[in-house]
C-alpha positions in Angstrom: 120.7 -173.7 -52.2 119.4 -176.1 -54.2 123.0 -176.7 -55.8 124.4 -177.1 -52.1 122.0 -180.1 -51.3 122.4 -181.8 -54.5 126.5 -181.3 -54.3 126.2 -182.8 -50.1 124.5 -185.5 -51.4 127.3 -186.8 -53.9 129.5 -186.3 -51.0 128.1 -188.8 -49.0 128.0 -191.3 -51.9 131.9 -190.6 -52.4 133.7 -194.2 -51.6 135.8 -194.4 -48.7 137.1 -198.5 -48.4 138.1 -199.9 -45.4 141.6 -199.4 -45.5 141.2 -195.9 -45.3 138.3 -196.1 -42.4 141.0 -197.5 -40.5 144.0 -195.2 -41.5 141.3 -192.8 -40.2 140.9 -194.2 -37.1 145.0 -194.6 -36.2 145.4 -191.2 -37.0 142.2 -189.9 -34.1 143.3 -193.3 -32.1 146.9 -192.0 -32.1 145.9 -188.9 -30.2 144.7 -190.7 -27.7 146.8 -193.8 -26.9 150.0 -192.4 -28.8 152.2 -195.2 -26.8 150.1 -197.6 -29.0 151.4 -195.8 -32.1 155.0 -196.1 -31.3 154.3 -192.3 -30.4 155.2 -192.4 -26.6 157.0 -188.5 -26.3 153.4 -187.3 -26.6 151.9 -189.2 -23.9 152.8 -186.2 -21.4 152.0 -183.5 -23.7 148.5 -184.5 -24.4 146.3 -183.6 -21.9 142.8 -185.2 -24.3 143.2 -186.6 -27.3 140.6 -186.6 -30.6 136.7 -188.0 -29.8 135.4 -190.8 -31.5 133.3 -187.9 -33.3 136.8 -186.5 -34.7 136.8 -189.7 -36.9 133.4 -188.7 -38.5 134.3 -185.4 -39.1 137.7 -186.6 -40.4 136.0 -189.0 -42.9 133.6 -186.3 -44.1 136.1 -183.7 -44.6 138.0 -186.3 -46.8 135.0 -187.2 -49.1 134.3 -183.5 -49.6 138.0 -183.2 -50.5 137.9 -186.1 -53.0 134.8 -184.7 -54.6 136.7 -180.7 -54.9 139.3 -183.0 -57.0 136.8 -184.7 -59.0 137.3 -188.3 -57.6 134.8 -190.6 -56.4 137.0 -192.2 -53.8 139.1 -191.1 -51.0 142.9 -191.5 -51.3 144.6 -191.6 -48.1 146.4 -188.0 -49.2 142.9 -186.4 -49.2 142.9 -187.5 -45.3 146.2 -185.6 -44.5 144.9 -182.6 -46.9 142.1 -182.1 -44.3 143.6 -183.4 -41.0 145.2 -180.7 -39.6 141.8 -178.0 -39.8 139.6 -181.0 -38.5 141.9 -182.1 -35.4 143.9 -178.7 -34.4 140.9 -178.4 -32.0 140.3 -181.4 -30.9 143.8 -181.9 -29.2 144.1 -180.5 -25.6 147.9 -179.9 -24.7 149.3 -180.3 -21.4 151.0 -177.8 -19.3 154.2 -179.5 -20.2 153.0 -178.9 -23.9 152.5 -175.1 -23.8 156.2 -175.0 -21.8 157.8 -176.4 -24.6 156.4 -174.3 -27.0 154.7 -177.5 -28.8 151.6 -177.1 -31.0 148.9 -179.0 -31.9 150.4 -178.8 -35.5 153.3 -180.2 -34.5 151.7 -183.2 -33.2 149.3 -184.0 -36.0 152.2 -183.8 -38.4 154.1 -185.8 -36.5 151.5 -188.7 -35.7 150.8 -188.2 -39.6 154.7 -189.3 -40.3 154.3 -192.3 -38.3 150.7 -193.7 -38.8 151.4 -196.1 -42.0 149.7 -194.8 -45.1 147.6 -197.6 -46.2 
């Protein structure tokens, strides 16, 4: 236990700049306003997109990442390593969505292809 605390510590103090806060943010903003993100085919096939909450989540999971490869810093490559376990959930599908057979998977990777890597 007392390994776990001590290791969740040194997470939290993992560096995360700026540029990737906001890579963070397009990514969770994209599932929610994907006509801002140039991303207007899933405006009908998204019923709810990511919560603000999805960003914290997403930021965490990255520094955790970063520390399992030994770095002190997130890269934005530890962001799409984690991206796809923490939004899969977090993305309701329309009606439309399920008809066309389209996943959530399919939708992060996509917004993952067209968000600019910082």
């Amino acid at each position: 236990p007392e390994d776990i605390i001590k290791a969740r510590k040194i997470v939290k103090e993992v560096y995360l700049s700026e540029k990737i806060e906001n890579y963070i943010l397009d990514i969770v903003f994209a599932t929610r306003f994907p006509e801002q993100y140039k991303l207007e085919k899933f405006k009908p096939l998204i019923e709810y997109g990511a919560s603000p909450r999805a960003s914290i989540n997403l930021a965490s999971a990255a520094k955790a990442y970063a520390f399992i490869k030994r770095r002190g810093f997130v890269i934005p490559e530890d962001v799409r390593a984690v991206c796809h376990d923490v939004l899969r959930h977090r993305i309701g599908l329309s009606y439309e969505a399920e008809a066309e057979n389209i996943t959530t998977e399919e939708i992060i990777s996509e917004i993952l292809n067209t968000i600019e890597v910082p």
